[in-house]
mmCIF file of the N, C-alpha and C atoms, coordinates in Angstrom:
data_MODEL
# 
_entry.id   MODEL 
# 
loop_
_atom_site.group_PDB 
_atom_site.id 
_atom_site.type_symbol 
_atom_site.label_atom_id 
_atom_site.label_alt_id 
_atom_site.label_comp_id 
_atom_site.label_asym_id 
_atom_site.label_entity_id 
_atom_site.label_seq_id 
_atom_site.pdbx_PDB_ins_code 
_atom_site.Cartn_x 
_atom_site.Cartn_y 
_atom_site.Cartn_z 
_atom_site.occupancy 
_atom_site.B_iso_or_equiv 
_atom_site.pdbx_formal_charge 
_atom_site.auth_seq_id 
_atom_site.auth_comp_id 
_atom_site.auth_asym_id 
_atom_site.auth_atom_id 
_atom_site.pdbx_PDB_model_num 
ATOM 1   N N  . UNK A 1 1  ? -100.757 161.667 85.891  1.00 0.00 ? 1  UNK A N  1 
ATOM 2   C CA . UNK A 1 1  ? -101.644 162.213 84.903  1.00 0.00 ? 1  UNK A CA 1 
ATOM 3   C C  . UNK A 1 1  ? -101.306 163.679 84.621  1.00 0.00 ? 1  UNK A C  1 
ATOM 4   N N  . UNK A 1 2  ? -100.837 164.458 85.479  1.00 0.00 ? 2  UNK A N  1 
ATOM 5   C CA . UNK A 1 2  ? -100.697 165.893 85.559  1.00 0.00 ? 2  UNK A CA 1 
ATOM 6   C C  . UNK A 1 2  ? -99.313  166.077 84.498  1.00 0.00 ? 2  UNK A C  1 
ATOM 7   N N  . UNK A 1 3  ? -98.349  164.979 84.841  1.00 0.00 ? 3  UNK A N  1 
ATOM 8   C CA . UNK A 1 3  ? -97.292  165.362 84.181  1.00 0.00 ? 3  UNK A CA 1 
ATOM 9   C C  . UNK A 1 3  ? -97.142  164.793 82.448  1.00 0.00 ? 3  UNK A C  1 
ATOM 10  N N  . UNK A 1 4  ? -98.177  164.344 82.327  1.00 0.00 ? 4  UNK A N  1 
ATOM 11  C CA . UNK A 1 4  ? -98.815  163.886 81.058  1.00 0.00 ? 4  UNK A CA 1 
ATOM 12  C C  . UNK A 1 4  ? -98.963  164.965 80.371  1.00 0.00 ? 4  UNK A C  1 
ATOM 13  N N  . UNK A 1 5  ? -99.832  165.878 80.729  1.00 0.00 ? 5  UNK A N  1 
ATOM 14  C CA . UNK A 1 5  ? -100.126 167.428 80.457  1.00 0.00 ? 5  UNK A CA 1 
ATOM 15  C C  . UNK A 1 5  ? -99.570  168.140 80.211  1.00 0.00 ? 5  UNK A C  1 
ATOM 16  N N  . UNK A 1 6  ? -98.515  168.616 81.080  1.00 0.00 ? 6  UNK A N  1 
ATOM 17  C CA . UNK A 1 6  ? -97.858  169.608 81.246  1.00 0.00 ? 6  UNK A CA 1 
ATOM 18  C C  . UNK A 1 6  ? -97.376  170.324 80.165  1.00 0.00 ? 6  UNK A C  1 
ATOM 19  N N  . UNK A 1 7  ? -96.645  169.764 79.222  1.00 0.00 ? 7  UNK A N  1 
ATOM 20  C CA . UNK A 1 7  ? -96.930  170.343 77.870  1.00 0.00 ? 7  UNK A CA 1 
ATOM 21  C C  . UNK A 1 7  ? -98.241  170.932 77.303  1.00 0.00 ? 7  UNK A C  1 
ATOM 22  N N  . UNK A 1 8  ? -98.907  170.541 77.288  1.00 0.00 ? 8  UNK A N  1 
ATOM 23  C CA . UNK A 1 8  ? -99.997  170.931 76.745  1.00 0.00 ? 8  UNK A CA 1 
ATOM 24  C C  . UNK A 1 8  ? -100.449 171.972 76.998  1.00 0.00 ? 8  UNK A C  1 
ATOM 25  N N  . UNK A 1 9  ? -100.414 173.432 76.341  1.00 0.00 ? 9  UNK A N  1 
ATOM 26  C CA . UNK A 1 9  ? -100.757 174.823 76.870  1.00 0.00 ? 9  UNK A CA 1 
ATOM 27  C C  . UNK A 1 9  ? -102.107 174.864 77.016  1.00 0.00 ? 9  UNK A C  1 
ATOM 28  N N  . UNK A 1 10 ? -103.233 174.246 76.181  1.00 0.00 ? 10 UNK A N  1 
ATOM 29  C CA . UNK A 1 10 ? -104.676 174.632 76.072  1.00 0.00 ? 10 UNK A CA 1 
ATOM 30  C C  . UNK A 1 10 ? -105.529 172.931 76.932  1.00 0.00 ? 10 UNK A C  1 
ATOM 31  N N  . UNK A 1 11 ? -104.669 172.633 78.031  1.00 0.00 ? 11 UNK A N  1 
ATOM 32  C CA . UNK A 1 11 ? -104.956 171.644 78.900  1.00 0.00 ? 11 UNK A CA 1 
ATOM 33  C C  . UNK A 1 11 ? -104.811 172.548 80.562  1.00 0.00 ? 11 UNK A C  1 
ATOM 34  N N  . UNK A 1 12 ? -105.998 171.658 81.169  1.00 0.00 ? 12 UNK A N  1 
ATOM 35  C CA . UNK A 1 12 ? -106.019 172.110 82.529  1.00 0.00 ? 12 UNK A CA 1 
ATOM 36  C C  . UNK A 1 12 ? -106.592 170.769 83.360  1.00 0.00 ? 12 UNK A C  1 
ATOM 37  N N  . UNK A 1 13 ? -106.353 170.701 84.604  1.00 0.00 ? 13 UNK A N  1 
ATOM 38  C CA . UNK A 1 13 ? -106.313 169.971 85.364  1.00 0.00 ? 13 UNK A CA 1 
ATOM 39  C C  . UNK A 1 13 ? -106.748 169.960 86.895  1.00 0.00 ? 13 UNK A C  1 
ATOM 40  N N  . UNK A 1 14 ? -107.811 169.522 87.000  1.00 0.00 ? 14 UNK A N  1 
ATOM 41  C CA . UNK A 1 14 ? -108.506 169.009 88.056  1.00 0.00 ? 14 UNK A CA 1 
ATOM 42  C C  . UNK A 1 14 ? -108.500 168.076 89.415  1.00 0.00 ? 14 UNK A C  1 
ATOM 43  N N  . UNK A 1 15 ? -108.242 168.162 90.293  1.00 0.00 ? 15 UNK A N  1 
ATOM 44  C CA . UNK A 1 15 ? -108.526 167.160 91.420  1.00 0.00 ? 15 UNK A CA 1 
ATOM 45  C C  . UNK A 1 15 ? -109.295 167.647 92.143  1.00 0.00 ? 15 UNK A C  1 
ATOM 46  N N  . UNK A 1 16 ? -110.015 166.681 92.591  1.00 0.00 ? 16 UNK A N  1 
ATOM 47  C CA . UNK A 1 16 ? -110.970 167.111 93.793  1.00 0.00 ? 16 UNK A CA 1 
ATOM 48  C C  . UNK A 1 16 ? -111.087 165.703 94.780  1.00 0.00 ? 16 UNK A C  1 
ATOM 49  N N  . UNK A 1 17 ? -110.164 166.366 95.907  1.00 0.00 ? 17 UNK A N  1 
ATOM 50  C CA . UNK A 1 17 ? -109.789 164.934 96.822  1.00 0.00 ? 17 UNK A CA 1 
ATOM 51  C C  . UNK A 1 17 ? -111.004 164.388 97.269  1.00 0.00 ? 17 UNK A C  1 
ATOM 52  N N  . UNK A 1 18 ? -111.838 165.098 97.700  1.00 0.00 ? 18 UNK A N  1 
ATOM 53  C CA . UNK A 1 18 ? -112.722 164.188 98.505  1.00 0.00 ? 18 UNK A CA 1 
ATOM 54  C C  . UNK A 1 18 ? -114.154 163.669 98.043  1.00 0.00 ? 18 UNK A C  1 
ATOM 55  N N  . UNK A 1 19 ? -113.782 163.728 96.637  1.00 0.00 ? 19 UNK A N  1 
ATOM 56  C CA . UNK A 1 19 ? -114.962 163.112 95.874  1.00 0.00 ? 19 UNK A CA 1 
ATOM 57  C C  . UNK A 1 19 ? -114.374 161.861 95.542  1.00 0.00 ? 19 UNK A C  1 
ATOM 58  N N  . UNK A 1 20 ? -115.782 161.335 95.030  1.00 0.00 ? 20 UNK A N  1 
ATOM 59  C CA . UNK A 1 20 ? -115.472 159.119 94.733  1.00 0.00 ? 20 UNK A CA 1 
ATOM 60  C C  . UNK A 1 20 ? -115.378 159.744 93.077  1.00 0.00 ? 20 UNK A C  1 
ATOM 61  N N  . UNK A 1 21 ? -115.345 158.498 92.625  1.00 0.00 ? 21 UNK A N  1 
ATOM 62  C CA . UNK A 1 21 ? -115.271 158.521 90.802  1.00 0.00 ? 21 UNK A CA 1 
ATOM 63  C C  . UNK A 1 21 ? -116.686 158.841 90.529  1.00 0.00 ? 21 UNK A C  1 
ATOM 64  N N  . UNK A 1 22 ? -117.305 159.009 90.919  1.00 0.00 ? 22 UNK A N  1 
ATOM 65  C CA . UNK A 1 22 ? -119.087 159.659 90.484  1.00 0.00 ? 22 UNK A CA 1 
ATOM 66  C C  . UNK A 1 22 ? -118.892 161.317 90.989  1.00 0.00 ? 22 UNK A C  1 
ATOM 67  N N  . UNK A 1 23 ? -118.135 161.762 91.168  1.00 0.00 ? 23 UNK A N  1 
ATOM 68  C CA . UNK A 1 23 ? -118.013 163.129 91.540  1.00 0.00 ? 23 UNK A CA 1 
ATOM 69  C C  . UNK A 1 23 ? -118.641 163.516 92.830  1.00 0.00 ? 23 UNK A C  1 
ATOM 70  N N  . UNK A 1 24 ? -119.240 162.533 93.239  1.00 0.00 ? 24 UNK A N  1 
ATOM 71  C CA . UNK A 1 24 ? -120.213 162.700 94.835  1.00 0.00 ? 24 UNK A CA 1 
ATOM 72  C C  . UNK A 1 24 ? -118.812 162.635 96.062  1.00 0.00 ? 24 UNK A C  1 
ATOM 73  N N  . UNK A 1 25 ? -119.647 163.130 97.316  1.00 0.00 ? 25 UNK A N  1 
ATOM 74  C CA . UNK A 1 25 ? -118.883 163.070 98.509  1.00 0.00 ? 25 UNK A CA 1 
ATOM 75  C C  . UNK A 1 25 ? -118.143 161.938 98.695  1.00 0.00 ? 25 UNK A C  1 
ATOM 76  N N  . UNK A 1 26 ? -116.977 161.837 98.883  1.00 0.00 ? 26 UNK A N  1 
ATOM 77  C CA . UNK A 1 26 ? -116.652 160.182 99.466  1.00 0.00 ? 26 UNK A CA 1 
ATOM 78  C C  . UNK A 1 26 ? -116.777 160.218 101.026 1.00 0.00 ? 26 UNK A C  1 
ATOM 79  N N  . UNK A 1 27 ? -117.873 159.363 101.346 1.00 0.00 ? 27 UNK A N  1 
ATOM 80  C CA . UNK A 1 27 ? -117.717 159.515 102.667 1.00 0.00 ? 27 UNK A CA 1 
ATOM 81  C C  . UNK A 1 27 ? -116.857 158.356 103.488 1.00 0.00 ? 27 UNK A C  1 
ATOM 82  N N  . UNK A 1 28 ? -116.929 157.166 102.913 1.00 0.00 ? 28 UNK A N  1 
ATOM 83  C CA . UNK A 1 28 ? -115.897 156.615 103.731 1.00 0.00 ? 28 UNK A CA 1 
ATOM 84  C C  . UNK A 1 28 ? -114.186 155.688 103.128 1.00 0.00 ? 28 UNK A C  1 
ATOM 85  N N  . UNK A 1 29 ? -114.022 156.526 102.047 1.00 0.00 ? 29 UNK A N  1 
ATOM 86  C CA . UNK A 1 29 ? -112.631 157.097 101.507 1.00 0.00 ? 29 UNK A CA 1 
ATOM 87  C C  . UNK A 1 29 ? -111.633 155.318 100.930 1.00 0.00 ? 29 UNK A C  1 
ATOM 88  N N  . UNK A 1 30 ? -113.011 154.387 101.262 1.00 0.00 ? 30 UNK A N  1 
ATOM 89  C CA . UNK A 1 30 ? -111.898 152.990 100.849 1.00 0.00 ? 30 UNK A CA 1 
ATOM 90  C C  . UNK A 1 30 ? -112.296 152.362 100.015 1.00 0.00 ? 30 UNK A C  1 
ATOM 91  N N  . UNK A 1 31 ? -111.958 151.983 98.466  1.00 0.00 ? 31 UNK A N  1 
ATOM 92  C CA . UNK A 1 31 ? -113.019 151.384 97.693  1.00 0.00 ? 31 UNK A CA 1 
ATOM 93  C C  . UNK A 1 31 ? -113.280 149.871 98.222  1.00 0.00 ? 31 UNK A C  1 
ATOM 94  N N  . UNK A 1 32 ? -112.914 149.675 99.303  1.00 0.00 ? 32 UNK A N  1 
ATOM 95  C CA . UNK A 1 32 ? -113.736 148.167 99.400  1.00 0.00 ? 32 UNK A CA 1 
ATOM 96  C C  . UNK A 1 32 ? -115.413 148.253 100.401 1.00 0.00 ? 32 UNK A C  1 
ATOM 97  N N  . UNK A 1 33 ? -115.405 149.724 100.471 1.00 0.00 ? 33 UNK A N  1 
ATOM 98  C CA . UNK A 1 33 ? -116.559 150.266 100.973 1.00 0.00 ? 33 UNK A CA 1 
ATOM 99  C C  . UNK A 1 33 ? -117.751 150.942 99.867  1.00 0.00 ? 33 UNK A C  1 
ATOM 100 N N  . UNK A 1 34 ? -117.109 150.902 98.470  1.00 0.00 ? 34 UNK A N  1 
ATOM 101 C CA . UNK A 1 34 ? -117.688 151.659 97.676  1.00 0.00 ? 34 UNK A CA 1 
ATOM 102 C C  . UNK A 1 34 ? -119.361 151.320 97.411  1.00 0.00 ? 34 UNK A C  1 
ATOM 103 N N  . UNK A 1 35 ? -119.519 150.144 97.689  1.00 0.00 ? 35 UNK A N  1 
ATOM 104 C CA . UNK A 1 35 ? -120.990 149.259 97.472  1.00 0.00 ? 35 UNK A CA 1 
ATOM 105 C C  . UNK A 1 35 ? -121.575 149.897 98.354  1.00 0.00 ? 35 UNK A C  1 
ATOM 106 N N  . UNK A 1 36 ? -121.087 150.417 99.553  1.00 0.00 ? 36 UNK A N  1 
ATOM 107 C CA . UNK A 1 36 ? -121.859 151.755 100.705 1.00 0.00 ? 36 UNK A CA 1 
ATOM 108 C C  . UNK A 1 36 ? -122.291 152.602 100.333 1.00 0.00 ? 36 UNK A C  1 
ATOM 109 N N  . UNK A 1 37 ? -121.213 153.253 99.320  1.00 0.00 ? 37 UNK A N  1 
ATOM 110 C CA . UNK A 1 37 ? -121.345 154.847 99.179  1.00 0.00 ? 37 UNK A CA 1 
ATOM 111 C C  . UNK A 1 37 ? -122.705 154.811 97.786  1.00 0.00 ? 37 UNK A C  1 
ATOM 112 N N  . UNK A 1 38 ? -122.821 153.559 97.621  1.00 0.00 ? 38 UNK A N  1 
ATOM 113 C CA . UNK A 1 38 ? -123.724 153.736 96.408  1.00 0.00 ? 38 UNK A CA 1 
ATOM 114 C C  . UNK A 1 38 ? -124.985 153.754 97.061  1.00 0.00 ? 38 UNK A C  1 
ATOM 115 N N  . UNK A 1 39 ? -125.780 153.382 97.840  1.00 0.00 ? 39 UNK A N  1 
ATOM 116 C CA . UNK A 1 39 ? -126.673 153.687 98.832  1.00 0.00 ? 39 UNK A CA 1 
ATOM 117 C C  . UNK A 1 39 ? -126.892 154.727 99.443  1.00 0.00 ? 39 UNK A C  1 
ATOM 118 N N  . UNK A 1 40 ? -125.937 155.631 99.045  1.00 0.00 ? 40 UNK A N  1 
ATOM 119 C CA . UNK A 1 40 ? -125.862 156.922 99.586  1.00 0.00 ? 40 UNK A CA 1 
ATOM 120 C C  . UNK A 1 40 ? -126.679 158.025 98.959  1.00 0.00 ? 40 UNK A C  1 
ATOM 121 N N  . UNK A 1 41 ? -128.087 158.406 99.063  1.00 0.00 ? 41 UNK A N  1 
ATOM 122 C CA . UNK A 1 41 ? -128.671 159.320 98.184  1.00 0.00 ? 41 UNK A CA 1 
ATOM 123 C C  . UNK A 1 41 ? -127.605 160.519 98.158  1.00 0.00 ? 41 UNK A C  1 
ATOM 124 N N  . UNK A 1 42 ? -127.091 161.119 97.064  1.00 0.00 ? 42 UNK A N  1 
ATOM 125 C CA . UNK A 1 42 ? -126.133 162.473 96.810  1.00 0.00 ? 42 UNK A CA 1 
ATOM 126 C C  . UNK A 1 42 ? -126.407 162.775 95.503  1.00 0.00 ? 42 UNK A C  1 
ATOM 127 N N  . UNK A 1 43 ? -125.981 164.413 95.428  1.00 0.00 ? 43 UNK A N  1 
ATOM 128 C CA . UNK A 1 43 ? -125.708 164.457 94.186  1.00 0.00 ? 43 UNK A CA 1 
ATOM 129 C C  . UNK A 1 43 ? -124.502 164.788 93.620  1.00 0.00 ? 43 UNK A C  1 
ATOM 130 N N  . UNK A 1 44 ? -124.012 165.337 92.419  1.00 0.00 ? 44 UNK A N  1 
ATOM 131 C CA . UNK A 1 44 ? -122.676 165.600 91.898  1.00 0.00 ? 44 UNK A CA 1 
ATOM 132 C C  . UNK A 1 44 ? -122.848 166.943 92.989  1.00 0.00 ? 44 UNK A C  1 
ATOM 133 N N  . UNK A 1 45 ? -121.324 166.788 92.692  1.00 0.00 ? 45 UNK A N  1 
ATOM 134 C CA . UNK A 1 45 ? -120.769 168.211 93.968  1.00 0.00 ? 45 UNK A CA 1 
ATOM 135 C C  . UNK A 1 45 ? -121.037 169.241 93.278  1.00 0.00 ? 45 UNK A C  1 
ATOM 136 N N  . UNK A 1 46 ? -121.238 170.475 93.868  1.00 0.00 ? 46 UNK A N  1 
ATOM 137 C CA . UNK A 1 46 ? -121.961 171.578 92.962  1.00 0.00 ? 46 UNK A CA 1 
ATOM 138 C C  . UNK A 1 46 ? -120.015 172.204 92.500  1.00 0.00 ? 46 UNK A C  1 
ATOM 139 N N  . UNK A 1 47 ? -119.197 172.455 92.772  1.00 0.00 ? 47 UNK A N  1 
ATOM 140 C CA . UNK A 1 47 ? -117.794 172.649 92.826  1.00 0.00 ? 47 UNK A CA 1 
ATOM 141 C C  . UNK A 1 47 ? -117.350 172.102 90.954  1.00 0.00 ? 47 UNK A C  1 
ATOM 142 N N  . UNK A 1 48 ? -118.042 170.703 91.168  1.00 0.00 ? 48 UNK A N  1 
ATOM 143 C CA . UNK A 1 48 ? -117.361 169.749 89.704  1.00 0.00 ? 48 UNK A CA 1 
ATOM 144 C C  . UNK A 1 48 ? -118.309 170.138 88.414  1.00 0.00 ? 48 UNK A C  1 
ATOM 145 N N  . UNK A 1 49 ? -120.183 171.088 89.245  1.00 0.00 ? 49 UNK A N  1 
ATOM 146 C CA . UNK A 1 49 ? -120.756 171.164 88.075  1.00 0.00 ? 49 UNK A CA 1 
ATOM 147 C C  . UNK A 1 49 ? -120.535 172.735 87.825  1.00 0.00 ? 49 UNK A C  1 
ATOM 148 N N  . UNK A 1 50 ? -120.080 173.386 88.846  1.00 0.00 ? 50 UNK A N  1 
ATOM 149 C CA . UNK A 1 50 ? -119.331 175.081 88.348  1.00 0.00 ? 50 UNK A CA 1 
ATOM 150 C C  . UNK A 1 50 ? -118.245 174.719 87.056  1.00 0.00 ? 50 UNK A C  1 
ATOM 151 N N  . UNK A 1 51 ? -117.435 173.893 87.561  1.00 0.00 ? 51 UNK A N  1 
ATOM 152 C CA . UNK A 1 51 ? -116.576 174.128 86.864  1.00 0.00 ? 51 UNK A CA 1 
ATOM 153 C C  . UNK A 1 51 ? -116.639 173.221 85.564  1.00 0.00 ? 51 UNK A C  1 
ATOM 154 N N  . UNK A 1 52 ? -117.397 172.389 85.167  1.00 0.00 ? 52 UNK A N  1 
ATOM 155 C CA . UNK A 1 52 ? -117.863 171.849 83.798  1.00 0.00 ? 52 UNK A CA 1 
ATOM 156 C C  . UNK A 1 52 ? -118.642 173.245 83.052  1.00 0.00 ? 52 UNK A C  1 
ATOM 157 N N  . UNK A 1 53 ? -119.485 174.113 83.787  1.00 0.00 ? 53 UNK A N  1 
ATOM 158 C CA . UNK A 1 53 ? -120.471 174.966 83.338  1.00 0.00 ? 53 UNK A CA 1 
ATOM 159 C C  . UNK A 1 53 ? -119.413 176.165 82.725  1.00 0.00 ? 53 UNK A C  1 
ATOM 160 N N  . UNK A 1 54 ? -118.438 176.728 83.565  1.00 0.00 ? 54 UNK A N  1 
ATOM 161 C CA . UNK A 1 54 ? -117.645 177.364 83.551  1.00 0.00 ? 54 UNK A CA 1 
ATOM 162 C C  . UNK A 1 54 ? -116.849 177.105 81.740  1.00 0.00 ? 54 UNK A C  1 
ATOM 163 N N  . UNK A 1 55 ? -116.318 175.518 81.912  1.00 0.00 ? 55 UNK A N  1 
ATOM 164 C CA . UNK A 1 55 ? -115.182 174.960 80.464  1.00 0.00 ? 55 UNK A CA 1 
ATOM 165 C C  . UNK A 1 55 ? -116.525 175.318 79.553  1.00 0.00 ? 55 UNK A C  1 
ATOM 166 N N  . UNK A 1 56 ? -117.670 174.764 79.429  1.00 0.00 ? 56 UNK A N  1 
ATOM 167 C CA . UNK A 1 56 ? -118.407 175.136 78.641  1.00 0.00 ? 56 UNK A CA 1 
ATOM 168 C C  . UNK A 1 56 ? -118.885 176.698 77.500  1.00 0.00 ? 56 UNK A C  1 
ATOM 169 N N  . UNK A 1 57 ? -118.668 177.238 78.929  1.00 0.00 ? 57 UNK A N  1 
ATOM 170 C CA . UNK A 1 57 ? -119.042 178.523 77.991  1.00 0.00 ? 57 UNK A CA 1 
ATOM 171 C C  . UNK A 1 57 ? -117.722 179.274 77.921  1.00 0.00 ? 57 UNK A C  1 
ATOM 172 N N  . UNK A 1 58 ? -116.494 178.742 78.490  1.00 0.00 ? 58 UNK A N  1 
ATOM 173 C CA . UNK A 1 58 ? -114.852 179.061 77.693  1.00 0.00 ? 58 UNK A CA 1 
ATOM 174 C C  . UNK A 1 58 ? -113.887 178.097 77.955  1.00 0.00 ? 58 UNK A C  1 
ATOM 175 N N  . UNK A 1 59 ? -113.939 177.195 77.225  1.00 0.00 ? 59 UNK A N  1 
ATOM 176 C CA . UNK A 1 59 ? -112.265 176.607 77.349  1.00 0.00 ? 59 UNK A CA 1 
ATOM 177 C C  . UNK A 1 59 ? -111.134 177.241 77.357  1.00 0.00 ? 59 UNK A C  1 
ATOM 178 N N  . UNK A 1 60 ? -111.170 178.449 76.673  1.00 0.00 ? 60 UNK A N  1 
ATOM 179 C CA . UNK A 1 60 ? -109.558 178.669 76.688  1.00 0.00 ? 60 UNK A CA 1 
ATOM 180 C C  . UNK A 1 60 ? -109.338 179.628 78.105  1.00 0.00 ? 60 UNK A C  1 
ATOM 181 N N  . UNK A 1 61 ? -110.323 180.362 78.896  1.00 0.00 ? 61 UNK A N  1 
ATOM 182 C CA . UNK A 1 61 ? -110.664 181.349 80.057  1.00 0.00 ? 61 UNK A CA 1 
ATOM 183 C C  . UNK A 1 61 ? -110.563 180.399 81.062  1.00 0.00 ? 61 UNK A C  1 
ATOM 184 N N  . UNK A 1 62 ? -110.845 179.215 80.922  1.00 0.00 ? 62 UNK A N  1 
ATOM 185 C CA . UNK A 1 62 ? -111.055 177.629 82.026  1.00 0.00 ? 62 UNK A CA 1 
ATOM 186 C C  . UNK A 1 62 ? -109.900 177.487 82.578  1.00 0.00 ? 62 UNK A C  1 
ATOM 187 N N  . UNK A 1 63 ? -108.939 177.328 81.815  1.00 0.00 ? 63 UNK A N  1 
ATOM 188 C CA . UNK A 1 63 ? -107.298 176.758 82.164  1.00 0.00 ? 63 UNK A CA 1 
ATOM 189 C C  . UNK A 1 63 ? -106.985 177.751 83.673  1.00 0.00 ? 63 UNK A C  1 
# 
């Protein structure tokens, strides 16, 4: 996905290893466990909502 980008000057790119696809903690890291992690009261990681809050008030300062 990254090297998809790379061209792209006004593109930036994100990982955050130890979150699931809901942006929450992954706590036990295997999707055949994922029906677990949904039982899991959490919320979005505060890390994924800085940095949405952040693109918001500048995309081009974000990159």
């Amino acid at each position: 996905m990254r090297s998809a980008l790379q061209d792209r000057p006004h593109t930036s790119f994100r990982l955050y290893d130890s979150l699931n696809h809901l942006m929450m903690k992954s706590h036990y890291g295997k999707i055949l466990k994922l029906k677990k992690e949904y039982k899991i009261p959490q919320h979005v990681d505060s890390q994924v909502i800085e940095d949405i809050a952040n693109f918001v008030r500048d995309p081009i300062v974000f990159q």
